[in-house]
N, C-alpha and C positions, 0 to 999 in steps of 0.2 A: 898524841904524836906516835905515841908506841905503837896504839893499834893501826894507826897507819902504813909505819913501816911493816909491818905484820903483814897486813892486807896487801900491800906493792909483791911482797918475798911469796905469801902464796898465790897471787896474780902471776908473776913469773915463774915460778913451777907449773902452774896449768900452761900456760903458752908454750913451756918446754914441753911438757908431757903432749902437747898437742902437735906438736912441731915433729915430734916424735913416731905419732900416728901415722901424720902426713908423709913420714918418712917409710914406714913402713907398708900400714894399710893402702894408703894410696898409688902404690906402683903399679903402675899400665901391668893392668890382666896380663897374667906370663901367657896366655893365650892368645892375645892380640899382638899377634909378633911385631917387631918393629917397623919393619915395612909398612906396615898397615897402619900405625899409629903415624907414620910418615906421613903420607897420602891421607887421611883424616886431618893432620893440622894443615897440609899444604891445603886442603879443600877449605877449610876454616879459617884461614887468614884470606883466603882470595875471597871468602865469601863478604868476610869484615871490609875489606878495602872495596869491595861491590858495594856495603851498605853504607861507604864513605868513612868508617872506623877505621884509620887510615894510625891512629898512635896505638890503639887496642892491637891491632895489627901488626903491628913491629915490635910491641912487645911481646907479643908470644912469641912471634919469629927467632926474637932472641932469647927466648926462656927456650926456644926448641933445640936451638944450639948450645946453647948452657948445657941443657937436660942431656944431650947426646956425649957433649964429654965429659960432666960429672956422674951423669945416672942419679943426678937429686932432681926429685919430678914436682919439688913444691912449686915452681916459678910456671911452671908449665899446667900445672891444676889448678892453680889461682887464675893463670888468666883465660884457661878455656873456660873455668865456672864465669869467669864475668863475657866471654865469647857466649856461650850455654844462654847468661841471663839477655843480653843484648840481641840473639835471636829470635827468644822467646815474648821480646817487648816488639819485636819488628815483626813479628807472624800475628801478635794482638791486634797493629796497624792495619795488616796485609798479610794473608795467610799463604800468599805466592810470593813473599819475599822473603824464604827461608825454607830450603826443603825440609819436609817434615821428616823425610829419611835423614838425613844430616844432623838434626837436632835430636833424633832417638842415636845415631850412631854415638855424638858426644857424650851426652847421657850415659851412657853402655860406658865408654871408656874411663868415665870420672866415676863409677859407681865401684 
């Protein structure tokens, strides 16, 4: 039991410490001004609701408003990486139903 509890207390330090990263590392390129990160999710949510991702889609929408009055970009990396993976299973189907510029832009932004 002990080493359980053990295990639980440094499982939750790593998710802090990771949460952490997320906090950090992963802030939208101070290069890629906001605007442009704009116009990148607005392309990315129209594209999802095009591939009929229609809840994937309203949750970014509102991790994008979240993100714009906190400036915490975790809500908004989580769901473009599952935006990112859902393009990338729809261009395997069909390689014209996902611009391939669109899926290196995300990539770019999440990296």
């Amino acid at each position: 039991m002990l080493i359980l509890n053990h295990l639980c207390c440094i499982l939750g330090n790593i998710y802090l410490v990771l949460i952490q990263i997320l906090k950090t590392k992963l802030k939208f390129d101070s290069a890629m001004k906001a605007d442009k990160m704009e116009k990148l999710v607005a392309e990315v949510i129209e594209k999802l609701e095009k591939l009929k991702l229609t809840e994937l889609a309203s949750e970014l929408s509102w991790c994008w408003v979240s993100y714009q009055n906190d400036q915490n970009p975790v809500g908004v990396i989580a769901k473009a990486g599952q935006a990112l993976a859902a393009f990338k299973e729809a261009r395997e189907k069909n390689v014209k139903a996902v611009a391939k510029k669109l899926v290196e832009d995300l990539e770019k932004a999440l990296a």
